[in-house]
C-alpha positions in Angstrom: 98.9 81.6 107.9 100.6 84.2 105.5 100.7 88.0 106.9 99.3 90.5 104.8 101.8 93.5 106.9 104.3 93.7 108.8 104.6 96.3 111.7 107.6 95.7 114.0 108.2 96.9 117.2 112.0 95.8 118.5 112.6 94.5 122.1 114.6 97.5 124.1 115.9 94.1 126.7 115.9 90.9 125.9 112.4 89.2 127.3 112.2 85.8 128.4 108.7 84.2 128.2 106.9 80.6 127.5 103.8 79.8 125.4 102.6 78.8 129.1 103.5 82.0 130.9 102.2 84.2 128.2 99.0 82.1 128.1 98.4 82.8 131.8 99.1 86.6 131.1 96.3 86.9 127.9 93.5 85.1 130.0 93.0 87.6 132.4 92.3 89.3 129.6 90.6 86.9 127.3 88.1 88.7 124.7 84.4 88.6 126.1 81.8 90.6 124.0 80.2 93.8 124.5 77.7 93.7 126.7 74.4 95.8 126.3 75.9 98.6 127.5 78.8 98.9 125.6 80.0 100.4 122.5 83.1 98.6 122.1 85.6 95.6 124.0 88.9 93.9 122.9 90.4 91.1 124.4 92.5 88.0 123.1 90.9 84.6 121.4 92.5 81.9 119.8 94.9 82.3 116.7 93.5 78.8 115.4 89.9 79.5 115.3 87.5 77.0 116.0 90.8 74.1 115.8 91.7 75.2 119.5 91.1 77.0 122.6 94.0 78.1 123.5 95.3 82.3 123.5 99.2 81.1 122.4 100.4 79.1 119.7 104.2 78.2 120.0 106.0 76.9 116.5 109.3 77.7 115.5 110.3 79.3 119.1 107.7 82.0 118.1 104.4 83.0 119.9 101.7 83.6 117.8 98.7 85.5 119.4 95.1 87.2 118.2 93.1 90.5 119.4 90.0 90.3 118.6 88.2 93.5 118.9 84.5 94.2 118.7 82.4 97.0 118.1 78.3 98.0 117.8 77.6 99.8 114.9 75.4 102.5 115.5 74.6 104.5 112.3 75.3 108.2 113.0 72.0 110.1 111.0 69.7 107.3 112.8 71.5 108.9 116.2 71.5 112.4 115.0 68.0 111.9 114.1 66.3 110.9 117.2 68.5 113.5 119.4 66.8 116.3 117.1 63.4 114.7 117.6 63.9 114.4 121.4 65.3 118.3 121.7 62.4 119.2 119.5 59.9 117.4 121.8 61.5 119.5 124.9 61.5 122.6 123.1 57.9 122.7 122.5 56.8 121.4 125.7 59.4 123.8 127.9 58.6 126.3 125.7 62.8 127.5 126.0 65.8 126.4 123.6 67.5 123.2 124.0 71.5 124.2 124.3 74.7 122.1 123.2 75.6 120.4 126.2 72.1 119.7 127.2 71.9 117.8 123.0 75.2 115.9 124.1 73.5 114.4 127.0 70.6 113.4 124.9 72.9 112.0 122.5 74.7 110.0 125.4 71.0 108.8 126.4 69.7 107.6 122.8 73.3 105.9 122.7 72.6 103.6 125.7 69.4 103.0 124.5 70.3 101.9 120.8 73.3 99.7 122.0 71.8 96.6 123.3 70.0 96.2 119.6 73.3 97.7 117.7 75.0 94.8 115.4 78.2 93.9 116.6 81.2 94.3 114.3 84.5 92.0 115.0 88.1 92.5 114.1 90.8 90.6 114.5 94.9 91.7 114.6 97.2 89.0 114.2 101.1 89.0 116.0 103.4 86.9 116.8 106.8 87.4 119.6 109.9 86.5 118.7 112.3 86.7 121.8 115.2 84.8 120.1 115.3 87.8 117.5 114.0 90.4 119.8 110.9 91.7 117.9 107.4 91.5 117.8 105.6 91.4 114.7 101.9 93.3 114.1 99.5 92.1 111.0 98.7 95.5 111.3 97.3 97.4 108.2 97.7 101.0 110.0 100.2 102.2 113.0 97.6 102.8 115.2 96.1 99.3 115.2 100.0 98.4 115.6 99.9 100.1 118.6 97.4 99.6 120.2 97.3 96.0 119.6 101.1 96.8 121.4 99.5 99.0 124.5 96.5 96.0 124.9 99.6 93.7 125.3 101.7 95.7 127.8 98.4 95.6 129.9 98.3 92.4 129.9 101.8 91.6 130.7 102.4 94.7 132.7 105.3 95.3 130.9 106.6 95.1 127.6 109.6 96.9 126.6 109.1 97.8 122.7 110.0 100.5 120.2 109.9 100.8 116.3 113.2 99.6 115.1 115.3 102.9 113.8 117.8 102.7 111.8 121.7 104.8 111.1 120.2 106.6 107.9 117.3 108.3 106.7 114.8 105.7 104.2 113.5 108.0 102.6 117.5 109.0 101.3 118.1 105.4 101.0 115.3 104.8 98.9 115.9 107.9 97.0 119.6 106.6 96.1 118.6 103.0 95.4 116.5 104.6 92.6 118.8 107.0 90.9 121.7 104.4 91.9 123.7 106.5 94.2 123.3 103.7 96.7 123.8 100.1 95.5 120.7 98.1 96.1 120.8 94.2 97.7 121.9 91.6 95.2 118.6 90.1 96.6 116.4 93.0 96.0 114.5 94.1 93.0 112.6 97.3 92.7 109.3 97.2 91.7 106.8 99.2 89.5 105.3 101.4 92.0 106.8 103.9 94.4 105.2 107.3 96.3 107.5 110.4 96.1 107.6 113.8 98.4 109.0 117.3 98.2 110.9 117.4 101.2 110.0 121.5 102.0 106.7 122.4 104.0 104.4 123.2 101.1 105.8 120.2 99.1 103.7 118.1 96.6 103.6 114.4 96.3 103.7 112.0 93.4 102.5 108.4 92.9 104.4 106.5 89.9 102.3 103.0 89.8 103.2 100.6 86.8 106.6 102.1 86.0 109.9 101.6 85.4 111.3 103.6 87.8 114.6 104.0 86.7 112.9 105.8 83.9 113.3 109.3 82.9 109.4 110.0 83.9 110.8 109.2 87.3 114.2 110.5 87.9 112.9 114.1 86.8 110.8 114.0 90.0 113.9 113.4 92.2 116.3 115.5 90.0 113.9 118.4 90.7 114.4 117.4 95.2 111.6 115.2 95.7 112.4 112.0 97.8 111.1 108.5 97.7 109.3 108.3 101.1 107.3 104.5 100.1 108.8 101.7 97.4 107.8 98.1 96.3 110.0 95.7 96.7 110.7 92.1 95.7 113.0 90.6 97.9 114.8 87.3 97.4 112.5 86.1 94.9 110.1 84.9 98.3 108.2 87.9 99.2 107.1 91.3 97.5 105.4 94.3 99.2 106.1 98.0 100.0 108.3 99.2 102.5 107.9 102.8 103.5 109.7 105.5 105.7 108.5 104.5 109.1 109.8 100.9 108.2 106.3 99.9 107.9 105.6 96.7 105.2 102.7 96.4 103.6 100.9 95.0 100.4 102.7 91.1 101.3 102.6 88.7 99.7 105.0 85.7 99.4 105.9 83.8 96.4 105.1 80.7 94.7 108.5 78.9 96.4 107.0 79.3 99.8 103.0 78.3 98.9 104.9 75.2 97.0 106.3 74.5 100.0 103.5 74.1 102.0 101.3 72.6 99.3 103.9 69.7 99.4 102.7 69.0 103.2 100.8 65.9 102.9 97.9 66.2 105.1 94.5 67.1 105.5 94.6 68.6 109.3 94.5 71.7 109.2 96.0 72.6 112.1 98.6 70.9 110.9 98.6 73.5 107.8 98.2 76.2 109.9 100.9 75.4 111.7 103.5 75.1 108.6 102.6 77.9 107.0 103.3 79.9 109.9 106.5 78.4 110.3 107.5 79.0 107.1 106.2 82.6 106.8 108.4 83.4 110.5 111.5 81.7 109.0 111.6 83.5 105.7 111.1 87.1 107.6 113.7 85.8 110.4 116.1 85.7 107.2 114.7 89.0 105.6 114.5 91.2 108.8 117.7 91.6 109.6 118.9 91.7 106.1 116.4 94.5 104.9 117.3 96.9 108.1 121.4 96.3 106.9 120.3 97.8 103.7 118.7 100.7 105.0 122.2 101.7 106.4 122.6 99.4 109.2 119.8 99.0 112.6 120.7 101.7 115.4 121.1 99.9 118.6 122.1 102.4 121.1 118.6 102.4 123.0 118.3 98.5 123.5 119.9 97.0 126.5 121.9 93.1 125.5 122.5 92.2 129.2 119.2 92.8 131.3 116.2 90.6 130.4 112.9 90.5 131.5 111.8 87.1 132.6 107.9 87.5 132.5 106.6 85.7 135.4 109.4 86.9 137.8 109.7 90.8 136.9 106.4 91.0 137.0 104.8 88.6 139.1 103.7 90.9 141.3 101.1 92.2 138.4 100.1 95.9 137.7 99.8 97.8 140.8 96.1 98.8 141.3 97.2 99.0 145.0 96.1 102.9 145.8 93.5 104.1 143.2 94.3 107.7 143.2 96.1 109.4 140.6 100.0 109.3 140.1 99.8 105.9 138.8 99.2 107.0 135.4 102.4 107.7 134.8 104.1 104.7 133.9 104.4 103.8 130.2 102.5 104.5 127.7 99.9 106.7 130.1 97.7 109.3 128.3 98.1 113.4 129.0 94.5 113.5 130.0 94.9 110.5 132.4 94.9 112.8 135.7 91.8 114.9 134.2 90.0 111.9 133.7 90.9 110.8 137.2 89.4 114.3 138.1 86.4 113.9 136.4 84.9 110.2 137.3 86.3 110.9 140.7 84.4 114.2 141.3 80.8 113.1 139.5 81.4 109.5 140.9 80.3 108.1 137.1 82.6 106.7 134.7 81.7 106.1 131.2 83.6 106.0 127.9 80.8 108.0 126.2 80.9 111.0 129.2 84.9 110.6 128.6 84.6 112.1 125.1 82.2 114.6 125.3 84.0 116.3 128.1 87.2 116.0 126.4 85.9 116.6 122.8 88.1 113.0 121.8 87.7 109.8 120.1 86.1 106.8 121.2 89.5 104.9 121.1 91.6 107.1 123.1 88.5 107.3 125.4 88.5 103.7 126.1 92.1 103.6 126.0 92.0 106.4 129.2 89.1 104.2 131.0 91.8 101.2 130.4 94.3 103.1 132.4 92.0 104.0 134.8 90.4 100.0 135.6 94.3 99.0 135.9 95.1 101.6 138.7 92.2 100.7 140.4 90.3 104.1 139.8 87.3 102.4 138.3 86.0 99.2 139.0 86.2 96.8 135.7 82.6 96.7 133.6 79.9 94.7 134.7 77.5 92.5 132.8 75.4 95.9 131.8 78.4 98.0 131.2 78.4 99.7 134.2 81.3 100.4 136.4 81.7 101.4 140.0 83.9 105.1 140.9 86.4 102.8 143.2 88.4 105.8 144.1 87.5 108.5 147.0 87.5 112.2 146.0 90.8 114.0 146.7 88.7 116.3 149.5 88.2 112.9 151.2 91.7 111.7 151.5 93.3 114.7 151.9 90.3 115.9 154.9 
């Protein structure tokens, strides 16, 4: 159980949580699949596969979690193409022109229609919590998967009090010195042969040097000229190599012989048992690297995390999310959407709520759509999705409770 990245998100309080508590937490919000009427559906399953049921797996003081996400491929031409046939049919028939919004709601139909024989396509996002060290840890291979993976979690705990770490200096300038050696790199460090360079000014260009020295001249003309390094591959300690890059983002892992020796030296065939040491060993090499590797960058900047006031889950928030009044202005907690009150508007006012009806009246993505209908469920707006899909308008219209 080796990560392939490594997003982190650092704890703003301390958080105080057991394998049992947060198992309680992810089953109310354990992964079913789509049903026919759906597009797409995330929810937590086991890290371990078919070698367990359970949502948590505790080693090491560390929680290790999975969000499995699933979604029915509908290929866009085959859409596109029966929408035209359908407008075509109505055109000749009516005898008049088939408009925009009137081809959106056909599209929304032939949807519906194609999901329950769409093929379903799952994804899963490894992470793990670390309260001792304050940080949780995303196998994430984009930010946005990172976060939402983050946002599904806050849902299900209500709360969860996390931020990228930042650090006291630029990394792009400490990468950039590290290079032409105006900053020392870590003893434990070693540069390796690729690294992504920007021009700092708005019309800048870019540069990629893959398979290079780069303390060669080929390089250092790049940054004599103002470019900066933004991305950089790393080999740190010997144990682990991959890119590091501006946001603090890893990617490209992958750990070394001494660690894969390690765990081939555990004799046994369970392997659960394996699972289980290789994710110990993986968190306690990044427990030593973490820390170390923000030093570097100039030392982690603290000043937004509180030391003294934790949040014991299963006391702070044992009341759950409030879903108490339905009507909007409880959107506006953490992490709610700008549209949020629109959308409240809108399923409120035609008394339907779908994700599809979401994006075409706000011209967005499915994922921020679903992410909006999310919001709505947990305030009580919108009743949660049925067998079929379907969800009940569980809030009045505002000319009812304000008559």
């Amino acid at each position: 159980m080796f990560f392939r990245n490594i997003r982190m998100f650092r704890f703003t309080r301390p958080i105080e949580i057991t394998a049992e508590q947060l198992e309680e937490k992810l089953q109310a919000d354990a992964f079913k699949p789509c049903g026919p009427q759906e597009q797409n559906r995330r929810g937590w399953c086991t890290p371990l596969g078919k070698h367990s049921e359970q949502l948590v797996h505790a080693a090491n003081g560390d929680l290790l979690i999975c969000l499995q996400h699933q979604e029915k491929l509908l290929p866009g031409p085959v859409v596109k193409e029966f929408v035209e046939e359908r407008a075509e049919a109505i055109e000749i028939e009516q005898g008049r022109k088939v408009r925009r919004k009137e081809k959106d709601e056909i599209r929304e139909q032939v949807i519906l229609e194609m999901l329950p024989q769409a093929f379903p396509r799952n994804r899963k996002t490894y992470g793990y919590l670390s309260a001792k060290n304050g940080y949780l840890i995303v196998d994430a291979g984009s930010a946005k998967a990172a976060e939402d993976f983050a946002s599904t979690l806050r849902k299900s705990l209500g709360s969860l009090p996390v931020r990228p770490p930042a650090v006291e200096q630029s990394p792009a300038f400490t990468f950039t010195g590290w290079i032409n050696e105006t900053i020392d790199l870590p003893d434990v460090a070693v540069l390796g042969a690729d690294c992504w360079m920007a021009d700092p000014s708005e019309d800048g260009g870019k540069v990629i040097a893959r398979g290079l020295d780069l303390k060669a001249d080929e390089v250092r003309n790049h940054l004599e000229a103002g470019m900066q390094v933004t991305k950089v591959a790393l080999t740190w300690d010997d144990n682990v190599s991959f890119c590091l890059d501006e946001t603090l983002a890893i990617t490209r892992v992958k750990f070394g012989d001494t660690l894969k020796e390690q765990l081939d030296d555990i004799d046994t065939d369970d392997a659960l048992a394996k699972f289980d040491a290789g994710f110990c060993l993986m968190t306690l090499e990044l427990e030593r690297m973490i820390p170390a590797l923000l030093e570097a960058l100039g030392g982690e900047d603290r000043s937004a995390i509180v030391e003294d006031d934790p949040l014991v889950i299963g006391v702070d928030m044992a009341s759950g999310p409030d879903t108490s009044a339905g009507m909007p202005g409880h959107g506006e907690g953490e992490g709610a959407d700008p549209l949020y009150f629109e959308a409240v508007q809108l399923v409120t006012e035609s008394r339907r709520a779908s994700i599809s009806r979401i994006q075409r009246v706000f011209k967005i993505g499915y994922t921020r759509a679903s992410h909006l209908m999310d919001e709505l469920e947990v305030n009580g707006v919108v009743s949660p999705a049925d067998h079929n899909g379907v969800r009940e308008v569980l809030a009045p219209k505002r000319a009812e409770v304000t008559a």
